[in-house]
N, C-alpha and C positions, 0 to 999 in steps of 0.2 A: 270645711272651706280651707284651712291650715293645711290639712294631705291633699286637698288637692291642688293646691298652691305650689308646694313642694314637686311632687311630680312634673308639672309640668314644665319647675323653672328644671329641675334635672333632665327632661328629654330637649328644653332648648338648649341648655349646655352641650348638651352630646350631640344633639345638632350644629351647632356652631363650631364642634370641634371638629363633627364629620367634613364640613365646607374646607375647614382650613389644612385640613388634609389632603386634599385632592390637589393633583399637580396640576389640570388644567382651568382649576381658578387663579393660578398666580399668573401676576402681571407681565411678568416677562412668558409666558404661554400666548397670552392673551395678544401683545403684541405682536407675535412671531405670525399667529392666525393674520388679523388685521394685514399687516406686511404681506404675506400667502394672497389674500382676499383680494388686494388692489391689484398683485399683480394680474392675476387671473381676468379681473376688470379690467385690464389692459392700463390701468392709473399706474405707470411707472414711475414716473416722478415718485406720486406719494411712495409707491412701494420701497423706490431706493431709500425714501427719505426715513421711511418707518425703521427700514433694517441698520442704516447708520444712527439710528436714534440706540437702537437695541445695544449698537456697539459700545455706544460709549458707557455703556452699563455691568461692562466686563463678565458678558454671560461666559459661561462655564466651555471648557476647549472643544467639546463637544459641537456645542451649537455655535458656536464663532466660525470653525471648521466651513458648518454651511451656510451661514451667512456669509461668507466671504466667496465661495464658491457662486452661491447666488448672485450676490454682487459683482462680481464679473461678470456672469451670465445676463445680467439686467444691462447694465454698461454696454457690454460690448455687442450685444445682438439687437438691444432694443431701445435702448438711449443716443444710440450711436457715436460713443464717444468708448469705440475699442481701447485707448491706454487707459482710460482710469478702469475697463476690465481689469487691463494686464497687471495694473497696481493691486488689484484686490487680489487675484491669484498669485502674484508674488507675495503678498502678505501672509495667503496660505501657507503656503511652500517654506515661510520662515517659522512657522509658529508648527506645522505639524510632522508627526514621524511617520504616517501613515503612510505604506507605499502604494496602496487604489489612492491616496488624495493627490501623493508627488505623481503617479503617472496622470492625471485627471488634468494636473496643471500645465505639465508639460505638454500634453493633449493639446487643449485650447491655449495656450499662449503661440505653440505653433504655429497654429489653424487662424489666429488671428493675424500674426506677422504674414503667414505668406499667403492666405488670401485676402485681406482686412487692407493691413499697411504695405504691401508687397516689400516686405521690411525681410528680405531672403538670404540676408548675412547673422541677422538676428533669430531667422528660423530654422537656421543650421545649428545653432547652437541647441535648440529644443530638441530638432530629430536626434541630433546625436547623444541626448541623453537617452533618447525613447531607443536608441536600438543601441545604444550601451548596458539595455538592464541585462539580469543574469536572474533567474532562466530566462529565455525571450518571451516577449508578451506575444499575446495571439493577434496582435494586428503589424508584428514585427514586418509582413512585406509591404505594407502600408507605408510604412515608418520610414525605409529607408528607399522608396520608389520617392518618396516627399523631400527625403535629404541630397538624393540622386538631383531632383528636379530641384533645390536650393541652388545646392553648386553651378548649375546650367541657367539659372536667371541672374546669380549674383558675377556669371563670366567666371567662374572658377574653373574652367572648360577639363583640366587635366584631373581634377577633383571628380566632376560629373563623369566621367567617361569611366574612371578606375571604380565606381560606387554602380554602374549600369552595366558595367563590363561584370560584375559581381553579382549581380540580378542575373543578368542575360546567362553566367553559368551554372545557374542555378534553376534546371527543367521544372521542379515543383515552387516555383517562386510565382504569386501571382500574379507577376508585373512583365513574367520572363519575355511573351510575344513582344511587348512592347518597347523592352530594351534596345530589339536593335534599333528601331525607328530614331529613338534619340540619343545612341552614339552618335549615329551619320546625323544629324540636327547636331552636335556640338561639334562633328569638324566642319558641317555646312558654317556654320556660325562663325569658325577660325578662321573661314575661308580658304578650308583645305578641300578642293572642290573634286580633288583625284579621289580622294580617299571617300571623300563623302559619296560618290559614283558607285566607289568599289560595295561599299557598306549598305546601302541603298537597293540596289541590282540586287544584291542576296535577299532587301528585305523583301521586294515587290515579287518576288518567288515563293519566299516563305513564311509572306506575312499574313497573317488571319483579318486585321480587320480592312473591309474594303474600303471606308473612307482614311483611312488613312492612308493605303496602299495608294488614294486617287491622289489627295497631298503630296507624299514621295514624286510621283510620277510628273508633275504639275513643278517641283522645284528643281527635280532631274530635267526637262524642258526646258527650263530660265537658265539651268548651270551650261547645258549645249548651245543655248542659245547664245551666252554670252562668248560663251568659245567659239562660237561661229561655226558650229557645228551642224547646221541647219539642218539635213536629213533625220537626224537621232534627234532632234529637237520636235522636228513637225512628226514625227512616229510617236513622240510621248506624248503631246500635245493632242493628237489625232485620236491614240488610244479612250483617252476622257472626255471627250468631247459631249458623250451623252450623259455622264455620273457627277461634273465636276460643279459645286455647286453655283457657278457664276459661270453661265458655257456662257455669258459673249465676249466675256473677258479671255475663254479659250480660242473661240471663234476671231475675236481680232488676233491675236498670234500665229493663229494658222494661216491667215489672210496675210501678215504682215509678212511670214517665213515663205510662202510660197511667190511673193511677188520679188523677197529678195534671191531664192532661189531661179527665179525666170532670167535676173540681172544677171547671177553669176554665170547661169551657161551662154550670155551673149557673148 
């Protein structure tokens, strides 16, 4: 009775010390799952609430790292409250050296400013890190087609044009077709309407996409028009008639130029 007494309390010993060896019986594991678990349930609330619980427990820089990643991620795509993302990804960015976590942050704090906040002064600052790295990242034409399109929503016009003009000279750029489209969009914008003409006219020849090309064509019509230009106005206008996505909005301008064309040769 005595040996077998013995044995058994030594195999619950070694049992009880195999438990506490394992990494994913400890409670900070445990939590991180739980936290995983709601989000997946789509319970975000809980989820945020479990991962700021985890924080205040000063998990190791490892797992802080993606919990605060996460926490962005949860904030700003699914709680709807994009800055307390941007606070949690700023808190990355101060706590870690990793250059995938800095590019990761700068990533999404972008992508939130200029589609989220249309916050397009504050997301120049992001692209312009994203296409400051050395060597360039591989979404580098991404990068700077988004810092191009900053400067041109925040009116920085002479900013966009010199950052488009830099795409546009660059044939292996993936943004390059597009470039010219929105030079001529930043002197349309200036209301430099010669130039925009000049810029334009070149794209509608050698621009590849057709809806865009019908666009062009559609504010080349409003710029003649407005010059009282009315032949070169109803030839642009006449051109889309059938592509343009609102033909009766084309259809009354056509109607509108040819009755004030009848006036003028009375």
């Amino acid at each position: 009775m005595i040996r077998v007494g013995l044995k058994s309390l030594s195999f619950l010993i070694s049992f009880l010390f195999l438990l506490s060896s394992c990494d994913f019986s400890s409670e900070l594991h445990q939590d991180i799952l739980f936290a995983q678990k709601s989000a997946r349930d789509k319970n975000y609330s809980e989820s945020i609430a479990l991962y700021e619980e985890i924080l205040k427990k000063n998990p190791p820089l490892a797992i802080r790292e993606k919990i605060y990643f996460r926490l962005g991620e949860l904030y700003s795509l699914y709680a709807g409250n994009p800055r307390k993302g941007i606070k949690y990804f700023e808190e990355l960015r101060k706590e870690t050296e990793d250059p995938g976590w800095l590019v990761k942050v700068e990533e999404r704090i972008g992508d939130i400013r200029f589609t989220q906040l249309k916050d397009y002064v504050g997301a120049i600052e992001n692209y312009e890190k994203l296409v400051g790295f050395s060597p360039k990242l591989e979404k580098n034409d991404f990068y700077e087609f988004r810092l191009a399109s900053s400067f041109l929503e925040s009116r920085k016009f002479e900013r966009a044009i010199d950052t488009f003009s830099k795409i546009n000279q660059n044939q292996h750029h993936e943004y390059n077709s597009d470039s010219v489209y929105y030079i001529g969009l930043c002197y349309f914008q200036k209301n430099d309407f010669e130039r925009t003409l000049k810029i334009w006219g070149d794209f509608v020849t050698k621009g590849k996409s057709k809806e865009r090309i019908v666009e062009v064509k559609f504010l080349m019509g409003t710029i003649y028009e407005t010059q009282e230009k009315y032949d070169l106005a109803y030839e642009f206008y006449y051109s889309i008639l059938g592509d343009y996505p609102n033909p009766e909005v084309v259809k009354d301008r056509i109607k509108s130029l040819h009755l004030r064309r009848l006036q003028r040769k009375r």
